[in-house]
VEXDREN-2710 file (C-alpha; in Angstrom, 1 decimal):
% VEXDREN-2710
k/r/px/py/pz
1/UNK/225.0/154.0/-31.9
2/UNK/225.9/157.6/-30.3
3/UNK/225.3/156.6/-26.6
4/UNK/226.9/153.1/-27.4
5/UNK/230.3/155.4/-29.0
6/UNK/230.3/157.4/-26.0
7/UNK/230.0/154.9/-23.5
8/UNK/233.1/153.0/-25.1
9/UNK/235.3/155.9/-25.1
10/UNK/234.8/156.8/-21.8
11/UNK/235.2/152.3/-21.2
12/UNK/238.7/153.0/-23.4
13/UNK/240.0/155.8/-21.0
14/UNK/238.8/153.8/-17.7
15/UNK/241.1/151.0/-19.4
16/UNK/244.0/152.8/-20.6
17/UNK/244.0/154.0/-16.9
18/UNK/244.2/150.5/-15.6
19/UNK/246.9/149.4/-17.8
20/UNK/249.4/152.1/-16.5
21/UNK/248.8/150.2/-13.0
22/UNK/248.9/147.1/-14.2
23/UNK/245.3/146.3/-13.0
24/UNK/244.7/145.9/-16.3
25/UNK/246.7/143.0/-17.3
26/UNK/245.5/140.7/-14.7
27/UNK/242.2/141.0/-16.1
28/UNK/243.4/140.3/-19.6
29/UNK/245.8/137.5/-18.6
30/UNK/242.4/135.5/-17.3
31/UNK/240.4/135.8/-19.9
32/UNK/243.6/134.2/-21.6
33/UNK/244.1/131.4/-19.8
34/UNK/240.5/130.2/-19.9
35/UNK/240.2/130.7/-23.7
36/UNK/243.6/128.8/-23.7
37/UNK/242.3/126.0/-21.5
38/UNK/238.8/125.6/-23.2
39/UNK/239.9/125.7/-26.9
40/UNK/243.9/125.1/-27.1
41/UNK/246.8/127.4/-27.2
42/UNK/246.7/127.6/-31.1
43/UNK/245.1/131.4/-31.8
44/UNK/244.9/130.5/-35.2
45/UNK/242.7/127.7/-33.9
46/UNK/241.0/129.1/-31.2
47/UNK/238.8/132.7/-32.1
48/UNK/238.5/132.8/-28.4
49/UNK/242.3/132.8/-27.6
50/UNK/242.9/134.8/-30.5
51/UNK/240.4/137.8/-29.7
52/UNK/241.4/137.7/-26.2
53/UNK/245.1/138.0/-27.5
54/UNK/244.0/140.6/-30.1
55/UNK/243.1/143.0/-27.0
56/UNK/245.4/142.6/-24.7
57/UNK/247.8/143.1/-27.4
58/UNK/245.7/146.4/-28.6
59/UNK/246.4/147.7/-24.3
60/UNK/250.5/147.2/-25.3
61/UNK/250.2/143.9/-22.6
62/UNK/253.9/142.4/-22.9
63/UNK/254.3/139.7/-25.1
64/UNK/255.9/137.8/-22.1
65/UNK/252.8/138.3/-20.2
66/UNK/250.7/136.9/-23.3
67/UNK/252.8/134.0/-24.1
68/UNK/252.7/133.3/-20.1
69/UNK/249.0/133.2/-19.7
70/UNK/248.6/131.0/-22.9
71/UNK/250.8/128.4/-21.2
72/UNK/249.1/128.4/-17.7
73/UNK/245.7/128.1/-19.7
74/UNK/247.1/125.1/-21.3
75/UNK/248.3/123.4/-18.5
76/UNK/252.5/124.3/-18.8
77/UNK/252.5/126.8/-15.7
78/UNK/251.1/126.7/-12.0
79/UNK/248.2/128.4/-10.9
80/UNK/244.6/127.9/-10.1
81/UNK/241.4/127.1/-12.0
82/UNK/239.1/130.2/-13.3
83/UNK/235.4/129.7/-14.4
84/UNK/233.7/132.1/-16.6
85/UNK/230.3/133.1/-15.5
86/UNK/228.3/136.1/-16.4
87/UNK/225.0/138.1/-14.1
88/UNK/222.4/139.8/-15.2
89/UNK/220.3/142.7/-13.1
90/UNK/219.4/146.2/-13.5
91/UNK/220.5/149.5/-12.2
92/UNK/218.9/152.9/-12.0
93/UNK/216.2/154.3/-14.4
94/UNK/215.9/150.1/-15.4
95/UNK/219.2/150.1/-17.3
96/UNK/220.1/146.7/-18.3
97/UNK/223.5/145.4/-17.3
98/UNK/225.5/142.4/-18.2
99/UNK/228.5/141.3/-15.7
100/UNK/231.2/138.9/-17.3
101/UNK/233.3/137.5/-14.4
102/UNK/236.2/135.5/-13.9
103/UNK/236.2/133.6/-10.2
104/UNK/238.3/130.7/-8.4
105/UNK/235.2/130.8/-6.2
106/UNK/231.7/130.6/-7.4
107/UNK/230.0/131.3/-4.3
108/UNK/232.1/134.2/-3.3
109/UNK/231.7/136.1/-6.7
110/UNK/228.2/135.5/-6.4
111/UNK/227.5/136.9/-3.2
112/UNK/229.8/139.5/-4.0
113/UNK/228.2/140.6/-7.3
114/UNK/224.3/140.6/-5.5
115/UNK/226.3/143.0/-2.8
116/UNK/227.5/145.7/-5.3
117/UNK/224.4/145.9/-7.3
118/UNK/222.2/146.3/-3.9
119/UNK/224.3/148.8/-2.1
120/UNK/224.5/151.1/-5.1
121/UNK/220.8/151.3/-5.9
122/UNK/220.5/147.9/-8.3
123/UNK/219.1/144.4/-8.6
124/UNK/220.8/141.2/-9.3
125/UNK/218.5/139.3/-11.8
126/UNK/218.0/136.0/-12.9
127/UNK/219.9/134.3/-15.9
128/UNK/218.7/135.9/-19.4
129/UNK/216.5/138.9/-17.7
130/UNK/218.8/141.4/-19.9
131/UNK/221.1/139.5/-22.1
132/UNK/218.5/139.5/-25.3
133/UNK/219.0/143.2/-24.7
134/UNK/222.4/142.9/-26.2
135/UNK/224.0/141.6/-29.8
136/UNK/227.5/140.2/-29.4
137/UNK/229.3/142.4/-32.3
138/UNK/233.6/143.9/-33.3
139/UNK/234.4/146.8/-31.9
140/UNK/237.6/148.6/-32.6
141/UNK/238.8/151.9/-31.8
142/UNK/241.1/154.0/-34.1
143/UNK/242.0/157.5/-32.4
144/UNK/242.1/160.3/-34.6
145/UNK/245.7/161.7/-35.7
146/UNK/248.3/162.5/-38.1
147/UNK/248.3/159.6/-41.0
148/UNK/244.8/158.5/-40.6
149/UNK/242.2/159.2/-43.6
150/UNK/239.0/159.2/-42.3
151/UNK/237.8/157.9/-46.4
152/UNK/240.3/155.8/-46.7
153/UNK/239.9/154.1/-43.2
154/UNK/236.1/153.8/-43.9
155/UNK/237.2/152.0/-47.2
156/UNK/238.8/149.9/-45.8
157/UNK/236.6/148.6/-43.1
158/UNK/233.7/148.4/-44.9
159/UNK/235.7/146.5/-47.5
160/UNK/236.8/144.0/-44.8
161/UNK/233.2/143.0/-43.7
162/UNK/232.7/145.9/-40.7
163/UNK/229.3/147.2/-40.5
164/UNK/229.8/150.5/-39.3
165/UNK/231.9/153.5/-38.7
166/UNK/231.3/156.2/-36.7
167/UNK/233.2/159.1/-35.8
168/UNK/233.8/160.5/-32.2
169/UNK/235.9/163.9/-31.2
170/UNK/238.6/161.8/-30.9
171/UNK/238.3/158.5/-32.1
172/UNK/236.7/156.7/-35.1
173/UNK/234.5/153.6/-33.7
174/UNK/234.1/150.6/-36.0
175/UNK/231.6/148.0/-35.4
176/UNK/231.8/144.6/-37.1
177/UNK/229.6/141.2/-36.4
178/UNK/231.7/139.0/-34.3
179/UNK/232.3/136.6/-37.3
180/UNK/234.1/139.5/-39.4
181/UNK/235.6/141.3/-36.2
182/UNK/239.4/139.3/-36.8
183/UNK/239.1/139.7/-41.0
184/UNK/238.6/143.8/-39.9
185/UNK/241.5/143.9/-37.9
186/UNK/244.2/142.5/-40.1
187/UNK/242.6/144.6/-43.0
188/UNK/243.8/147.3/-40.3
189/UNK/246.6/145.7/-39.4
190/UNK/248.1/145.1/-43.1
191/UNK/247.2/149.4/-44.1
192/UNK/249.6/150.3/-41.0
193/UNK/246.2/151.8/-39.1
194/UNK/247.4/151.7/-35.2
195/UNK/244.0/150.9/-33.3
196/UNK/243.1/152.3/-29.4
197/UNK/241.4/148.7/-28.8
198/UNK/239.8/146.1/-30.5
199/UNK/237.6/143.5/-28.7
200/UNK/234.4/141.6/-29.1
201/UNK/232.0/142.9/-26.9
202/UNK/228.5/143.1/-26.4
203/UNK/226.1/145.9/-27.6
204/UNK/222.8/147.0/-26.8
205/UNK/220.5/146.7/-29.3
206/UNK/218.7/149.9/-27.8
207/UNK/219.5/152.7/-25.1
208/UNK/218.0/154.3/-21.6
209/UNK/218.4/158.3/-21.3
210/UNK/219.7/158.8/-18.4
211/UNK/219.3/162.6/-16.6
212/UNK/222.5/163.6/-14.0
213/UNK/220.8/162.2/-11.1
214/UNK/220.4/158.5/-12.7
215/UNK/223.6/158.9/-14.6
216/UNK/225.4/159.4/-11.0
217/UNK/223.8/156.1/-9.9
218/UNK/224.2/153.9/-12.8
219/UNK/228.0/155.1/-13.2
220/UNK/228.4/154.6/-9.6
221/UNK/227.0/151.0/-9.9
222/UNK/229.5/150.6/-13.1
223/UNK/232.5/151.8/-11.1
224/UNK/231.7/149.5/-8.4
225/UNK/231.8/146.3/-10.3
226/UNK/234.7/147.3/-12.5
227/UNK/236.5/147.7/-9.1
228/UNK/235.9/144.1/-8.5
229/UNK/238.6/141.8/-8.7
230/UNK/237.2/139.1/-10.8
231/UNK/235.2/141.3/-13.4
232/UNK/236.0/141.4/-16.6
233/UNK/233.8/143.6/-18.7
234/UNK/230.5/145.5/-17.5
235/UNK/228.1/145.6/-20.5
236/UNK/225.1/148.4/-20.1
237/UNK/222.2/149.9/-22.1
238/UNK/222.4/153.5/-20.8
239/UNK/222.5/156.9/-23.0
240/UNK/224.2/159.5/-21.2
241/UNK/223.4/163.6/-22.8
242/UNK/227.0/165.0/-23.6
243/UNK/226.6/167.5/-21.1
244/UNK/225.6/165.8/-18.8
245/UNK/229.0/163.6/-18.8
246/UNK/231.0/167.0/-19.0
247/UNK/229.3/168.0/-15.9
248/UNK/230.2/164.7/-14.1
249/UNK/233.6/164.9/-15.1
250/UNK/234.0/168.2/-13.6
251/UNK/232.4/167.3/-10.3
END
């Protein structure tokens, strides 16, 4: 799980980042209204809408902006009609990626999407090339600080159905199956544990090594589509050394 942990740390920075401009919440609010519009505006009846509440929520998104987004989804505000549609390709070195995208327009996403992987280096593939690469699983990070047990946090995870715990320089990372990922997070919830995020997400089931020169282009590649408007998560396979990502950072 080590090049997963890292690779969702440096995810949780990229999103904390967004959130202080806002870009974040527009990305959230989506994948609200869709869940809201396929399944109901009832979280406790919808796991969608209630996982898709439980992170934006876990990125201090307003409750306003939560409420709002659950009533557009369910037809009570104005605005227009997002599909849900996810690509597949591969980026440097044969890394597998997995694109989750929320679009008013079909045809422009997709041309869009085939643009960015080509001009940085990657390859648009065809629908299920990479995605048995990937186990949909709970992931949850808790950041490391005053009040937190690392025992007693482990406890209670494990108790709650997680899988997994590992620990990072600065964060804990908790991994659940996507069945136990809400049970996890009020177990959390109720022992007062504040968590970084908590979404359900995909996971590679195994890692690519990348050296600097393929880390430059895959990251490049990942930047790229998280740029893009109507993404909402970018899901890889790659394994980047430590230092190697401390060098990157300081170029």
């Amino acid at each position: 799980m080590s090049g997963h942990s890292k690779w969702s740390s440096i995810k949780h920075k990229k999103a904390a980042e967004d959130a202080k401009r806002g870009k974040l919440f527009s990305k959230l609010s989506r994948a609200i209204i869709v869940a809201a519009r396929e399944g109901g505006g009832n979280p406790e009846m919808n796991i969608a809408l209630a996982n898709a509440v439980e992170k934006a929520k876990s990125y201090s998104m307003p409750k306003d902006n939560i409420e709002r987004a659950i009533k557009r989804g369910t037809g009570e505000g104005s605005g227009v009609e997002f599909e849900n549609i996810t690509y597949e390709g591969y980026g440097a070195n044969g890394v597998a990626i997995m694109v989750d995208i929320m679009t008013d327009n079909r045809n422009r996403a997709a041309a869009d999407i085939r643009r960015i992987f080509s001009r940085t280096g990657g390859s648009l593939g065809t629908s299920g090339c990479v995605s048995w690469m990937f186990e949909k699983k709970g992931n949850i990070i808790v950041n490391k600080g005053a009040g937190v047990d690392e025992d007693a946090l482990l406890e209670t995870a494990l108790e709650a159905g997680a899988e997994d715990m590992t620990a990072e320089d600065d964060h804990w990372e908790i991994i659940t199956d996507a069945e136990s990922f809400r049970g996890v997070v009020e177990a959390l919830q109720q022992a007062g544990v504040e968590m970084g995020s908590a979404e359900v997400t995909m996971l590679p089931k195994n890692t690519v090594e990348l050296d600097k020169d393929g880390a430059k282009k895959v990251l490049r590649l990942v930047d790229a589509l998280e740029e893009y408007e109507d993404v909402q998560e970018v899901y890889a396979n790659f394994d980047i050394p430590d230092e190697i990502l401390e060098e990157l950072s300081e170029e």
